[in-house]
C-alpha positions as CSV (number, residue, x, y, z in Angstrom):
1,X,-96.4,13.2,226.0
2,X,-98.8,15.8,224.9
3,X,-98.6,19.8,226.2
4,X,-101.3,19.1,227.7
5,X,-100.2,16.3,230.1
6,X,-97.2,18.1,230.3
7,X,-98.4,21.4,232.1
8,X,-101.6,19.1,233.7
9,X,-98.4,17.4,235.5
10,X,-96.2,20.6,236.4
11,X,-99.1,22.0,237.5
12,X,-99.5,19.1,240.1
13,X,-96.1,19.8,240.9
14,X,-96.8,23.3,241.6
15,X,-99.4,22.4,243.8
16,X,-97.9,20.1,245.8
17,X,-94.8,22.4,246.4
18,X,-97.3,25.2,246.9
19,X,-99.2,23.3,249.5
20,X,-96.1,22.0,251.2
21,X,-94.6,25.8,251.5
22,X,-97.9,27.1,252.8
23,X,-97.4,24.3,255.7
24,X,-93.9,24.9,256.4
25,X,-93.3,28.2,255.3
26,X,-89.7,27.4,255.1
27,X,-88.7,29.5,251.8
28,X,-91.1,32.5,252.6
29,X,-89.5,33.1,255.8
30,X,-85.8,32.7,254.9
31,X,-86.1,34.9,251.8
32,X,-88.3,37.3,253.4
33,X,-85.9,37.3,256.4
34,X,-83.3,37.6,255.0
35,X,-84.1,40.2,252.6
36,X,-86.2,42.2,255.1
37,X,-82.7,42.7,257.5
38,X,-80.2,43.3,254.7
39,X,-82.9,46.2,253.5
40,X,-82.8,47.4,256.9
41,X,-79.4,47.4,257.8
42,X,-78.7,49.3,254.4
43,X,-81.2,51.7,255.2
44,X,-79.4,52.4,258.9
45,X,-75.9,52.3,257.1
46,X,-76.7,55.1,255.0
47,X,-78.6,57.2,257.4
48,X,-80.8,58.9,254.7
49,X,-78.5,59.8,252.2
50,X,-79.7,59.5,248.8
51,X,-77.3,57.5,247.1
52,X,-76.9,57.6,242.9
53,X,-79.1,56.0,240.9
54,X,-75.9,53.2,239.9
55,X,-75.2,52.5,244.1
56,X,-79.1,52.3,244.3
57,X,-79.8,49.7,241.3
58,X,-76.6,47.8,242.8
59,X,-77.9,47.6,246.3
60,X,-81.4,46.3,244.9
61,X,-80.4,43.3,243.1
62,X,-77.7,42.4,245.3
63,X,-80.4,42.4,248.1
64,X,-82.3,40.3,245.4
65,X,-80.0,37.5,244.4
66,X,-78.9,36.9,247.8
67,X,-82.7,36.5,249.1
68,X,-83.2,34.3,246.0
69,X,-80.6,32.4,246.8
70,X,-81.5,32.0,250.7
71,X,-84.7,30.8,249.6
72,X,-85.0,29.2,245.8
73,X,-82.9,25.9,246.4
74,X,-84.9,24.5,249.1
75,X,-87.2,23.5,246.2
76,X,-85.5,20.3,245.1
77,X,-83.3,20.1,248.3
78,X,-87.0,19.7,249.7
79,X,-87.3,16.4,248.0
80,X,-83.6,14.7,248.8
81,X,-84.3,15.3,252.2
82,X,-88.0,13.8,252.8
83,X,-87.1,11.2,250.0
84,X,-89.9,12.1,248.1
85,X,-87.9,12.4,244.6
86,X,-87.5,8.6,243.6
87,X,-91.4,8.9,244.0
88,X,-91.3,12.0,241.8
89,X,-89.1,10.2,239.3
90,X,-92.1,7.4,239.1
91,X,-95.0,9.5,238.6
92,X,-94.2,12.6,236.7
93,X,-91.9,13.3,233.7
94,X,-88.7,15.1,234.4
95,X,-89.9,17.9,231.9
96,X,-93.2,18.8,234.0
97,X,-90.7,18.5,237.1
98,X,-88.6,21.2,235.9
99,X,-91.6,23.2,235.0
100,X,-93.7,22.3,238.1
101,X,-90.8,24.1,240.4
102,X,-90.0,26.7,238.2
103,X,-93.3,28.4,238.5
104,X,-93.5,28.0,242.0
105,X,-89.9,29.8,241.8
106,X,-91.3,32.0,239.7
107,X,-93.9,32.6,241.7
108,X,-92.3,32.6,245.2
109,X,-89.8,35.6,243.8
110,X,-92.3,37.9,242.4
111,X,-94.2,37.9,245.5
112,X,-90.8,38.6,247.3
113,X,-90.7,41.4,244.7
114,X,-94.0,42.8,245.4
115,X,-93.4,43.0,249.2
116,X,-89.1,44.2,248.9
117,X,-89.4,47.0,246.3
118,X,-92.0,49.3,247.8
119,X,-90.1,48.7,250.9
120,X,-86.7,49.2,249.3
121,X,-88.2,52.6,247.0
122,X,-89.1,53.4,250.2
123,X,-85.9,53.8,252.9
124,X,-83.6,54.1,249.9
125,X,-85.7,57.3,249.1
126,X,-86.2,57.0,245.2
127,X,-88.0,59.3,243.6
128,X,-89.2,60.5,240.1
129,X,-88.4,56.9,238.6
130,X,-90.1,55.5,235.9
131,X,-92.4,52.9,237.4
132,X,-92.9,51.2,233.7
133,X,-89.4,50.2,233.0
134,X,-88.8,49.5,236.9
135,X,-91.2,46.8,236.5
136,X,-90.2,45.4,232.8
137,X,-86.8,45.0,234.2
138,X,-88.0,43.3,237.3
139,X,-89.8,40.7,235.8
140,X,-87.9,39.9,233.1
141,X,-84.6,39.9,235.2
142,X,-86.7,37.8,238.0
143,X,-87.4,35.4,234.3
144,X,-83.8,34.8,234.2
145,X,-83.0,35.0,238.1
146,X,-85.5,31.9,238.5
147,X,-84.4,29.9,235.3
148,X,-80.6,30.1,237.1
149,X,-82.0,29.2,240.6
150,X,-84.1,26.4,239.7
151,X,-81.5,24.3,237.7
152,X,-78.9,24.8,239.9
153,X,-80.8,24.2,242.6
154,X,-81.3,20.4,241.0
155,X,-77.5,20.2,240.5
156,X,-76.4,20.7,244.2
157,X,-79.3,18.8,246.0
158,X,-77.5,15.9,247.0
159,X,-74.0,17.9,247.1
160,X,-73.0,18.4,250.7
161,X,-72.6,21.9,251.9
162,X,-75.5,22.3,249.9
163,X,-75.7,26.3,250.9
164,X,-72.6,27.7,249.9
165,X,-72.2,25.5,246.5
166,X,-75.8,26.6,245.7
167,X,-74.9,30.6,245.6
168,X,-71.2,29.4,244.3
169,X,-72.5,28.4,241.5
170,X,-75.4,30.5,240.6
171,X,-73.1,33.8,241.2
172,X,-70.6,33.2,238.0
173,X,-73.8,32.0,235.5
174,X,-75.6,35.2,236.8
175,X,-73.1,38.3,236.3
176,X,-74.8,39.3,232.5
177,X,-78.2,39.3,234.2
178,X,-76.6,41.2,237.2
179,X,-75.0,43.5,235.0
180,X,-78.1,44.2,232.7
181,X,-80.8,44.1,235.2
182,X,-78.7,46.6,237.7
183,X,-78.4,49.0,234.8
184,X,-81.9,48.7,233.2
185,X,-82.7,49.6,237.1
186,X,-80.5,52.4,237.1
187,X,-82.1,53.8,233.8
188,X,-85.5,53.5,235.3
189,X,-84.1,54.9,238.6
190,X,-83.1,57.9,236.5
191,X,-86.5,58.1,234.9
192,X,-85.7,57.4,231.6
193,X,-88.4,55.4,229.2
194,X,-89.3,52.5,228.6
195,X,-87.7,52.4,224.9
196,X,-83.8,53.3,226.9
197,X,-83.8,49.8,228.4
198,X,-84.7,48.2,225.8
199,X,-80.9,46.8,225.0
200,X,-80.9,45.4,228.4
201,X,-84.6,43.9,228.4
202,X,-83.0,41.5,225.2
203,X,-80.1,40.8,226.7
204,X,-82.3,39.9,230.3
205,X,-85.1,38.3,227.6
206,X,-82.1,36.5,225.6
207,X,-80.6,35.4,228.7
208,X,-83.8,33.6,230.1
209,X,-84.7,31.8,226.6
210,X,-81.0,30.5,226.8
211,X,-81.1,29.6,230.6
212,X,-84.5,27.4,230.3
213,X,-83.6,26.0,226.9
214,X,-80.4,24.8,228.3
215,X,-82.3,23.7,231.9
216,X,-85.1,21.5,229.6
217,X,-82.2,19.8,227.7
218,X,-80.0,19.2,230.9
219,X,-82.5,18.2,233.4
220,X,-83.2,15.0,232.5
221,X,-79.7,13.6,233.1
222,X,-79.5,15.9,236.5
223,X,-83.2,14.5,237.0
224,X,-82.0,10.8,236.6
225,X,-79.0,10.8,237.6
């Protein structure tokens, strides 16, 4: 198959997963639910206290993952359960599959992002943070986020219990991203440049190259199976 079939067919899987969330709204409204009252109950726990930059970067990306993982499975549990994925299997490659879902992951978490943060910068009161290396460490943490969601998404969807296995799984492959993304945060939550998180935007960068690399050379037997 040529690159161009290739991303001509994930981008009809985007669309059709785009089209079917727009309808349903089922992952907008459980991430953004989800996220929205954990952001709020932290915010009441603490009763304005400004917490360290370390609690702070914690809170953020635990808020994250959990939302991510709330939200990001339904993508292939989507297609077990309105038995739409021997019909995938027929007309699309397994490769444009993968990359089809992935952006709409992709996708789905940085406009999480762009609502959460703000919100979270916000009633967490942080101030005086570098808004440059927030953002690198965002988006290439949210690179590496998506990459675990999306695979592991495809492994559970015809497990049973299908919730807790998805976030028991994802938890262990995701601690160096956790680790590096909550101190890159930290860094920028302590204003420092762009050039002091660069050892954790490789390690983040690294991790993602690793995590689709593996997904592409996996998925087809996942896929098939």
């Amino acid at each position: 198959m040529s690159k161009f079939s290739l991303f001509r067919n994930a981008f009809i899987v985007f669309q059709k997963d785009l089209h079917l969330e727009f309808r349903t709204r089922y992952a907008v409204n459980a991430i953004l639910l989800f996220a929205i009252t954990t952001l709020v109950v932290v915010s009441f726990s603490i009763g304005g206290t400004k917490l360290s930059p370390d609690i702070t970067a914690a809170l953020l990306w635990i808020i994250l993952f959990f939302s991510a993982m709330s939200g990001l499975s339904h993508i292939f549990i989507r297609e077990e359960e309105q038995q739409t994925a021997d019909t995938l299997r027929l007309v699309v490659t397994s490769s444009s599959v993968l990359m089809g879902k992935w952006f709409f992951n992709i996708l789905l978490l940085f406009g999480l992002e762009i609502i959460i943060v703000p919100l979270f910068i916000i009633f967490m009161n942080v101030s005086d943070f570098n808004v440059l290396s927030l953002i690198s460490i965002l988006v290439f943490g949210s690179l590496g986020l998506t990459s675990v969601a999306t695979i592991v998404a495809a492994i559970v969807a015809k497990a049973n219990g299908r919730g807790a296995l998805y976030a028991v799984l994802s938890f262990p492959i995701s601690i160096t991203l956790l680790v590096s993304a909550i101190n890159g945060t930290r860094l920028a939550f302590q204003n420092s440049p762009l050039m002091d998180c660069f050892n954790d935007l490789q390690i983040l960068l690294s991790f993602s190259v690793v995590m689709i690399t593996v997904s592409f050379l996996v998925f087809e037997f996942i896929w098939r199976d």
